[in-house]
NUTIVEX-28458 format. One record per atom (N, C-alpha, C): residue in one letter; x, z, y. Coordinates in steps of 0.2 Angstrom, whole numbers, plus 5000, padded with zeros to 4 digits. Each point is the difference from the previous one (the first is absolute). Layout:
REM residues N
aXZY ...
END
This chain:
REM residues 436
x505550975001 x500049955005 x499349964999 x499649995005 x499349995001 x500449915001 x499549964996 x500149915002 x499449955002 x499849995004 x499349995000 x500049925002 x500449975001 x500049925003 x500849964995 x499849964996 x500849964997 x499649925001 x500849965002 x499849944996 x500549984995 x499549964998 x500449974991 x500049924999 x500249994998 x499949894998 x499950024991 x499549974999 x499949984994 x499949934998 x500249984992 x500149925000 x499650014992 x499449955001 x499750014994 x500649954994 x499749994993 x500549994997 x499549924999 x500649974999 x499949904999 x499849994995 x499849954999 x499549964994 x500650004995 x500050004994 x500349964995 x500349945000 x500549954998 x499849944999 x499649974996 x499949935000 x499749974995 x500649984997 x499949974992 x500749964997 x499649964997 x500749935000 x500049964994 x500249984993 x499550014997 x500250004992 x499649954996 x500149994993 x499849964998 x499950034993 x499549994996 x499750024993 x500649964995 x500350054998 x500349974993 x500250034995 x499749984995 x499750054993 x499949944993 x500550034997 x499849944993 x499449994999 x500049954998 x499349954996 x499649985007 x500150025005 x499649995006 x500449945006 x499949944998 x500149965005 x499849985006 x500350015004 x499949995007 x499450045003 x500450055000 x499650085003 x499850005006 x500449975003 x499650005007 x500450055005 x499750015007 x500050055004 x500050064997 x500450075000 x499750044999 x500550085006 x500049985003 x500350035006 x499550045004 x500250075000 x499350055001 x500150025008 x499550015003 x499950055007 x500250065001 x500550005005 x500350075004 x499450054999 x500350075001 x499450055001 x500250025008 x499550025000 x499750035010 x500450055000 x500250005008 x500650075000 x499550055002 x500250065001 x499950055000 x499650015007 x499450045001 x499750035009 x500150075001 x500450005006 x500050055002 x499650065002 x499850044997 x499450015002 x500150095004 x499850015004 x500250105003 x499250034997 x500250034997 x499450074997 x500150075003 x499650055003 x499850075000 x500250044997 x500550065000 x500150044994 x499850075004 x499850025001 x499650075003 x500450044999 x500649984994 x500550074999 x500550005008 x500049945003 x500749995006 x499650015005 x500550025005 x499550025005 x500649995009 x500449984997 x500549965004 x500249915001 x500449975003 x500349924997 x500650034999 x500350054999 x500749994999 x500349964997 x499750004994 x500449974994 x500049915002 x499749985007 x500349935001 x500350015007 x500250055001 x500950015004 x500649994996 x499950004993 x500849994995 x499849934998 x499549975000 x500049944996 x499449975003 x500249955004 x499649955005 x499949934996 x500349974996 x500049954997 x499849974992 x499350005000 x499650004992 x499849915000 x500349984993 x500249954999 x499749994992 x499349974997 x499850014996 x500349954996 x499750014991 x500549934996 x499649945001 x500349974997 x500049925000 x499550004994 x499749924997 x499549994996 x500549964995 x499950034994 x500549954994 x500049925000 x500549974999 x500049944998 x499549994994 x499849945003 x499449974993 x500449974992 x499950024997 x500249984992 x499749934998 x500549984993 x499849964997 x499449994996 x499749974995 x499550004997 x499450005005 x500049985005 x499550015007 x499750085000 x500550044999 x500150075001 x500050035006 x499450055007 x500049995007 x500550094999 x500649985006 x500450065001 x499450055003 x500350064997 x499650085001 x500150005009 x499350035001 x499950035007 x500650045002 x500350015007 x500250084999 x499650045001 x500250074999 x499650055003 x499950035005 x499750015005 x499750005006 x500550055002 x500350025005 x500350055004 x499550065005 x499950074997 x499750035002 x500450045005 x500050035006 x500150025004 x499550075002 x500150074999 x499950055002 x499949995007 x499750045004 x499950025007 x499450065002 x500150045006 x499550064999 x499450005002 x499550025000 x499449995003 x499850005008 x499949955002 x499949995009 x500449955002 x500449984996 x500549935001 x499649945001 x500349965006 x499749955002 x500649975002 x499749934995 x500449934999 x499949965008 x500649975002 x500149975006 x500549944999 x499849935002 x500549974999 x500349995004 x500749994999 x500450015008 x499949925005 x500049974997 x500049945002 x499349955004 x499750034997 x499350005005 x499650045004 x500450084995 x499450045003 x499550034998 x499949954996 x499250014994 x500150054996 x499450075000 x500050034996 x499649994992 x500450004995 x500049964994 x499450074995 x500250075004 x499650024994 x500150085004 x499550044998 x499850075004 x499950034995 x500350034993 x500150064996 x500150055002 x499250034995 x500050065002 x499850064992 x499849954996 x499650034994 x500750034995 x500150034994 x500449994994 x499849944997 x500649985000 x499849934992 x499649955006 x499949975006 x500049955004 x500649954999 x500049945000 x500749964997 x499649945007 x500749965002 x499849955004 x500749974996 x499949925001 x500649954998 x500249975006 x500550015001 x500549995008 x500449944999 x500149964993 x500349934999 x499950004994 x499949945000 x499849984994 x500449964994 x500049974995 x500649974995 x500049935002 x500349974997 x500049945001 x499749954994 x499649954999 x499950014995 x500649944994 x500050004992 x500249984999 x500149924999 x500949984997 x499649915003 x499849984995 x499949934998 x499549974995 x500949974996 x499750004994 x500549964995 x500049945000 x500049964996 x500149924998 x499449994995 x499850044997 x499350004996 x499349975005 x500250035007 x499449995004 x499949945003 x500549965001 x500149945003 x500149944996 x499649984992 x500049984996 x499249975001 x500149935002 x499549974998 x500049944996 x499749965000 x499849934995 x500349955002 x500249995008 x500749954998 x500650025001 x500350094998 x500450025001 x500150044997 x499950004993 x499750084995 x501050034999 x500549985003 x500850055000 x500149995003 x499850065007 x500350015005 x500450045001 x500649985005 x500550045001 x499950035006 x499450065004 x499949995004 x499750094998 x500350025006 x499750084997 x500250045010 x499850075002 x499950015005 x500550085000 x500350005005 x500150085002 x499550055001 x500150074999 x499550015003 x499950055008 x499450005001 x499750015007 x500450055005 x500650025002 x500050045005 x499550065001 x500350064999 x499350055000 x500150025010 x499650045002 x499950005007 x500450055000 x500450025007 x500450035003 x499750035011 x500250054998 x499850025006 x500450095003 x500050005005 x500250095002 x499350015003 x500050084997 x499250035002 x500550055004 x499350035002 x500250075004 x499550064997 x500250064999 x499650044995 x500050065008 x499350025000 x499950055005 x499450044996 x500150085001 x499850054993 x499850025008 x499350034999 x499750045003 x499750074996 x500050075004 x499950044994 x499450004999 x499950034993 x499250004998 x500150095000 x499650005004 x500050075002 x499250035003 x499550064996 x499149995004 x500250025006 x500450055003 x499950035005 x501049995003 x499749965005 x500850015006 x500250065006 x500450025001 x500050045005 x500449975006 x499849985007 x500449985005 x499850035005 x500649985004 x500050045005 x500850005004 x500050035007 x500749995003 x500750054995 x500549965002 x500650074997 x500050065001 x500250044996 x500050074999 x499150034999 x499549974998 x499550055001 x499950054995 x500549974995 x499850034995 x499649974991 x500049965002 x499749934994 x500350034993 x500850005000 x500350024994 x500050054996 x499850075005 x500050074999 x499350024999 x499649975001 x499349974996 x500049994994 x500249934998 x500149984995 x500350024996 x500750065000 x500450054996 x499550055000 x499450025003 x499650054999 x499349994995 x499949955002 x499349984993 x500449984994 x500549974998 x500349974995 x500750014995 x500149984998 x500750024998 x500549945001 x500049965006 x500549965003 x500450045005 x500549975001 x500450035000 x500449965008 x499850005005 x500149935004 x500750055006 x500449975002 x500350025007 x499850055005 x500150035001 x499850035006 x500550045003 x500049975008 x500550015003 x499750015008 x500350035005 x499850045006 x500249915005 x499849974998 x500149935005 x499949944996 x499749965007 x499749934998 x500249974993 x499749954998 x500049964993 x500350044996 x499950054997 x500150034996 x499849954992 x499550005002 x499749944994 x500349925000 x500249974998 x500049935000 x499949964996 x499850024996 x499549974995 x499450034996 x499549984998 x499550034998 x500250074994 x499450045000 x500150064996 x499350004997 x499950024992 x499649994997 x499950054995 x499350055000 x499750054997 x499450004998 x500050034995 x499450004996 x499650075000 x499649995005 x499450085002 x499650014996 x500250074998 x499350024996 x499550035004 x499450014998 x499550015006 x499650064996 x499949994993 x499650034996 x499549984997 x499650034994 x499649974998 x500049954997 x500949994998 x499849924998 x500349955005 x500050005006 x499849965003 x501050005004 x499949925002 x500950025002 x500249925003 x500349985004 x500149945005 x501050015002 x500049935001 x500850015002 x500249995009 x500350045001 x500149985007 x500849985001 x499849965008 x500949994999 x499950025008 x500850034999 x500350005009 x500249975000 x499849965008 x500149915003 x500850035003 x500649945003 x500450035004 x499550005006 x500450055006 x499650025005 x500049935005 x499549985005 x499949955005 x500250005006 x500149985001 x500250015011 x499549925003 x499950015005 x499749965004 x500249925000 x499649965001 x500549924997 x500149994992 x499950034997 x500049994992 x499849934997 x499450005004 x499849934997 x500249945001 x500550025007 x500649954999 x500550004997 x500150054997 x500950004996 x500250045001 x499850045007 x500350075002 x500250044995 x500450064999 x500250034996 x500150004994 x499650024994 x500149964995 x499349965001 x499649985004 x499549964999 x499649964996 x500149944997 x499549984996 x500450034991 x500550045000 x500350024995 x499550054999 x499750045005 x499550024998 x499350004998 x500149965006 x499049995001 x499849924992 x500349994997 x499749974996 x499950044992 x500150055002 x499950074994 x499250045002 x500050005007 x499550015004 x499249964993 x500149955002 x499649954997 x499550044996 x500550014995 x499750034992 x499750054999 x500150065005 x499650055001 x499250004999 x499750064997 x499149975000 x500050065007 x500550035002 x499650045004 x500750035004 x500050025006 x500650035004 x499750065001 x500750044999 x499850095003 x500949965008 x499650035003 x500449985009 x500250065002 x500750024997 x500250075001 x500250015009 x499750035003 x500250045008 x500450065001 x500549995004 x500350064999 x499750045007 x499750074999 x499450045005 x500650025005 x500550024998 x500450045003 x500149965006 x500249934999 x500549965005 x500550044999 x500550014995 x500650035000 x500549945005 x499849934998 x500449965002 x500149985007 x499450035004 x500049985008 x499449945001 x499950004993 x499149935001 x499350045000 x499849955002 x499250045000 x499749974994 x499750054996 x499649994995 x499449934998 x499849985008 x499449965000 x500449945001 x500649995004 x500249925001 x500449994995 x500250044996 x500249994992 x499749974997 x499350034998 x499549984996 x499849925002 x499950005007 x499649935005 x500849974999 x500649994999 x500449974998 x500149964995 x499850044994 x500250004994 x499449954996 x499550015003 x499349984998 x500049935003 x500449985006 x500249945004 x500449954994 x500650024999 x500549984994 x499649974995 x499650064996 x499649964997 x499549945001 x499550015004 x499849975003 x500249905002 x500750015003 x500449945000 x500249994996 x500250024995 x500349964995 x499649964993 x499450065000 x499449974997 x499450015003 x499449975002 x499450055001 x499750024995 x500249994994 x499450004995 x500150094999 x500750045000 x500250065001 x499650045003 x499849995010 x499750025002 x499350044997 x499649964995 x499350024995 x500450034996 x500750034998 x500150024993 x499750085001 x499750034994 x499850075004 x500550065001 x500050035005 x500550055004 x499750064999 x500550044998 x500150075002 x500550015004 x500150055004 x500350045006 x500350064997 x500650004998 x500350054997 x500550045007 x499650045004 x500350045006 x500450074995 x500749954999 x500550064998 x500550065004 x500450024998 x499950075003 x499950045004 x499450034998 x499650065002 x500450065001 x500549994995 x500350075001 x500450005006 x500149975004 x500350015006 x499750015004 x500250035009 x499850025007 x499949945000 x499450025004 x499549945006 x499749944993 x500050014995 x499549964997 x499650005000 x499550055001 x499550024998 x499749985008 x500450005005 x499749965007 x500049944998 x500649965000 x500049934999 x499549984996 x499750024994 x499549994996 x499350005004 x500050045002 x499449985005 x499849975004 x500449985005 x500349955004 x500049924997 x500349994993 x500149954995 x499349984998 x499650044998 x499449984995 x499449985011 x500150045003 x499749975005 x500249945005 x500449984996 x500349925001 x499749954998 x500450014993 x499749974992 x499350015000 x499550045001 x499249985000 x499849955006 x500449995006 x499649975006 x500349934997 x500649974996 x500149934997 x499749984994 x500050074995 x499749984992 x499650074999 x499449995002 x499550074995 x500050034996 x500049944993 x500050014995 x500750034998 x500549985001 x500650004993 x500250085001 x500250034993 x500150054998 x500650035002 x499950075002 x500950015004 x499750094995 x500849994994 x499950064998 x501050055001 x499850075003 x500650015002 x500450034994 x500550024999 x500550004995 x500550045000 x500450014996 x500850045002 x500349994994 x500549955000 x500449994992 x500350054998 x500350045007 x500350074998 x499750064998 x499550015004 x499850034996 x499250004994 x500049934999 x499549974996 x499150015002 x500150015005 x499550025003 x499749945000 x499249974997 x499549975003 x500349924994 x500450014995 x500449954997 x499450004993 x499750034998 x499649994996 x499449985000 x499850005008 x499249995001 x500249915004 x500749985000 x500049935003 x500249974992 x500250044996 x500049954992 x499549984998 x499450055001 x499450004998 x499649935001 x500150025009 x499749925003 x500249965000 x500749994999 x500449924996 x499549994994 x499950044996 x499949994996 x499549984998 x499450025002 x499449995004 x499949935001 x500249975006 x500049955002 x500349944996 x500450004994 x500249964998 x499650014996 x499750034996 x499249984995 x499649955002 x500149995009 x499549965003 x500049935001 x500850004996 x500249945004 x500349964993 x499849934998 x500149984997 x500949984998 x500250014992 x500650014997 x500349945007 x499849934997 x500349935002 x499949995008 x500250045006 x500250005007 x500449975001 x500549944998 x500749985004 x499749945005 x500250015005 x500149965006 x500749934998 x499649934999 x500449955001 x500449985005 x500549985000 x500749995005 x500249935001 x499349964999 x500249915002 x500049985007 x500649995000 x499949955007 x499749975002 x499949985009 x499249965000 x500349944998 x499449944999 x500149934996 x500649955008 x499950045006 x500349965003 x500850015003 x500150094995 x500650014999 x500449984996 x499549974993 x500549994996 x500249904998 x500650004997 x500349935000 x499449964995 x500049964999 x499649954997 x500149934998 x500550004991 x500149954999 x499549934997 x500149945004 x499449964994 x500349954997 x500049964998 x500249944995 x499849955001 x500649965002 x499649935004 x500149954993 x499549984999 x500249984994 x500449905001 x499749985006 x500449955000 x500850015000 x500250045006 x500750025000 x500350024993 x499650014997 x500150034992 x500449934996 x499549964999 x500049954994 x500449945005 x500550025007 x500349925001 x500550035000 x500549955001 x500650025000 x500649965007 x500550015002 x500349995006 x500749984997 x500249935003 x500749984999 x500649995006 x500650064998 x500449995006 x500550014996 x500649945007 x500449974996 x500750035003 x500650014994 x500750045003 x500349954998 x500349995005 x500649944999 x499849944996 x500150004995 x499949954996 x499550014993 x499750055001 x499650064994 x499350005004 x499549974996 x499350015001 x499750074996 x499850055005 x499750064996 x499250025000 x499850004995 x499349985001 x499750095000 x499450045003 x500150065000 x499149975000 x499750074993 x499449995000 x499950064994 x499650055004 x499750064995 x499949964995 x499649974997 x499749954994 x500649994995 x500349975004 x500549974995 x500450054998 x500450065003 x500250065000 x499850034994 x499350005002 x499850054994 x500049964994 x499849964998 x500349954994 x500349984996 x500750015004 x500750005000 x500250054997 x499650055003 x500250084996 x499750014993 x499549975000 x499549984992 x500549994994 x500149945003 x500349944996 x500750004995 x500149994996 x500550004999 x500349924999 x500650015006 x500249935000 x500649994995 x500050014996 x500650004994 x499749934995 x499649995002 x500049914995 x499749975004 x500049934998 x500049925003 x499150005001 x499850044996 x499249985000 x499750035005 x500350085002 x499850055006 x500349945006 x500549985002 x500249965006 x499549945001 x499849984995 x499549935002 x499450035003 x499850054997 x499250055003 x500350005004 x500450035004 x500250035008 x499949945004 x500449954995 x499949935006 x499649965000 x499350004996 x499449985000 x499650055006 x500050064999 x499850055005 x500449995007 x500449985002 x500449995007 x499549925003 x500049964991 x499749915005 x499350025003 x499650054994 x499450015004 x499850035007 x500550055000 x499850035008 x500349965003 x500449945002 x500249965005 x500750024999 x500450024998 x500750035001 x500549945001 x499949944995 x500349944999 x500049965006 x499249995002 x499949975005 x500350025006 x499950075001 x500350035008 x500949984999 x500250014994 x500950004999 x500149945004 x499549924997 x500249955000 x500049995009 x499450045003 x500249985007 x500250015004 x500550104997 x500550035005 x500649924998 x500149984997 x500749944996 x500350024993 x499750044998 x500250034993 x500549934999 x500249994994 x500249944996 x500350014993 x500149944995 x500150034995 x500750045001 x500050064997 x500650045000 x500150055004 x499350005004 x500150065004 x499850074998 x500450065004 x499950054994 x499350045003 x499850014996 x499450045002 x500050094997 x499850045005 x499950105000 x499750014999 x499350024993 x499750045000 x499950074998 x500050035003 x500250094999 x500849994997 x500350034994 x500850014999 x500049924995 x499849965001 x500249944997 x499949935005 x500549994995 x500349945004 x499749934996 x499849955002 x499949934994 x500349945007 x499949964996 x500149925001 x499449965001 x500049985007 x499649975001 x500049934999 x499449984993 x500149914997 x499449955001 x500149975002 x499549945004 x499549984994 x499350005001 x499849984994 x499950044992 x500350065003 x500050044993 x499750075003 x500650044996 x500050085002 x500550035003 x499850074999 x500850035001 x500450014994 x500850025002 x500150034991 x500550065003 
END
């Protein structure tokens, strides 16, 4: 089974804590702070492995969750980094974030790595918060929340030469003829439904991979049939062979097939349109092809001049080595690095900014008898901190008198004893003092 598009949620790994300790060791009087720094959690990072060449392997397992960063040691010892969480993916895979939109990275090399979230970093111990009129403090920090988000993985195949064209023309019994792939084929539409991939030899040395595309129908570029499930495979090709069936077995005309399919492309990318084309006019071996081919190529010369129409027969391999040649030919012309990028215009896509005043204020509304104060700032703080001593609470409520917090309480009617919500804690609100 072919998997070309998964989403996943990945959670980088949290900071360490910081801890509180304190130096105590014979002969050594009043040691002091010696409480060390959390280490940084883990990033997630996706790398290229050239051996994969599917996403299957994130259909069983959507959910990558890297470690956490150690706790900070005594002796003002800083807890160990974790190790980064590396993540396999196949080459052509492009990062998407679901939530914006944004494409986060376009791999395509072996051994290409992008970081998709990052660690948190570690918190600070009680060593770090020791100054000159406070040389024992009981005062040390959680560590950072690492980032968190779902991507969306879409694999395009890396493949030099694509074969498209309408159903049944034949793409697959092609590609079963130059290669030792091994693809469907069958006397009716979509026989293909996912890409097919082969490695041609050409001779000399010389040798390229082709893939058969699933077949197109008109409207593609809207979603139509398998539509953009195929057309973003399209992409990656340095060149198309446009297989036409000469016979018209199917009751179409050869030329509005070609002006069809050349249309698809065209809307759904123009950049396709310049990709270079050959005209693979397959089987020959049937009645009335050899008219239709006449008739075909003085169509195609009155719209495009130049492009190459060479005739074929997969059955009987008629004309199949002199179109391998010219693929092959023409990709010596064309440089390795051809990928066509997939970004949306700047006015399609979402755009978050930072306002930084809404940032740093904060907003008091009140339930029943409970004033709840709500403030990104404070939040993340809160999550810093570790409120388990008396010396963490009075920082908290130094930092609430300076933003105004005390003052706005006193003019919703705060009073002594009124209880005050900060995130999942509750205090007491004291006239002239703190909280506790």
């Amino acid at each position: 089974m072919f998997v070309d598009k998964a989403k996943i949620y990945v959670k980088a790994g949290d900071g360490g804590d910081g801890i509180i300790s304190f130096r105590r060791e014979k002969y050594v009087p009043n040691g002091g702070p010696a409480g060390g720094d959390g280490g940084r959690g883990a990033d997630i990072i996706f790398r290229v492995d050239e051996g994969l060449r599917t996403l299957m392997d994130f259909r069983y397992q959507r959910h990558f969750k890297a470690p956490r960063g150690e706790k900070g040691r005594n002796k003002s010892q800083h807890g160990a980094n974790a190790e980064n969480m590396i993540v396999r993916i196949p080459p052509g895979t492009v990062i998407l974030d679901e939530d914006s939109g944004e494409v986060l990275a376009d791999l395509t090399r072996h051994g290409q790595q992008v970081v998709v979230a990052r660690g948190g970093r570690g918190g600070r111990g009680n060593i770090r918060f020791a100054t000159p009129n406070n040389p024992a403090p009981e005062l040390a920090e959680n560590g950072e929340e690492g980032e968190e988000r779902y991507i969306v993985l879409e694999l395009k195949v890396m493949a030099d030469v694509g074969l498209v064209g309408f159903p049944s023309v034949g793409k697959s019994t092609l590609l079963s003829v130059v290669s030792a792939a091994k693809p469907k084929i069958g006397a009716y539409h979509f026989t293909t439904i996912t890409p097919n991939l082969g490695v041609v030899g050409v001779g000399e040395g010389r040798s390229f991979v082709m893939a058969d595309l699933p077949g197109l129908i008109e409207g593609a570029h809207e979603g139509i049939g398998l539509g953009h499930e195929f057309l973003r495979h399209v992409e990656r090709t340095r060149i198309i062979i446009h297989v036409v069936d000469m016979s018209g077995s199917e009751g179409r005309d050869p030329f509005e097939d070609w002006v069809k399919i050349n249309e698809e492309l065209k809307l759904y990318n123009p950049v396709l349109a310049e990709r270079p084309q050959i005209v693979a006019a397959n089987k020959m071996d049937m009645p009335e092809s050899e008219e239709n081919l006449e008739q075909f190529m003085q169509k195609v010369r009155e719209v495009q001049p130049d492009i190459e129409i060479m005739p074929i027969s997969s059955l009987t391999r008629k004309g199949i080595q002199e179109l391998l040649y010219r693929a092959a030919d023409l990709l010596d012309q064309i440089p390795d690095e051809v990928v066509v990028e997939e970004v949306a215009d700047i006015s399609e896509r979402k755009v978050y900014s930072l306002d930084k005043k809404e940032e740093e204020g904060f907003r008091i509304v009140r339930e029943n008898e409970i004033f709840v104060v709500e403030s990104a700032k404070i939040d993340r703080m809160m999550k810093r901190m570790q409120l388990n001593s008396h010396e963490a609470i009075l920082k908290l409520a130094r930092t609430l008198r300076h933003m105004g917090v005390d003052e706005e309480l006193r003019k919703r009617g705060a009073e002594e004893g009124t209880i005050v919500r900060i995130g999942d804690f509750e205090f007491e609100f004291v006239e002239g003092s703190s909280y506790y």
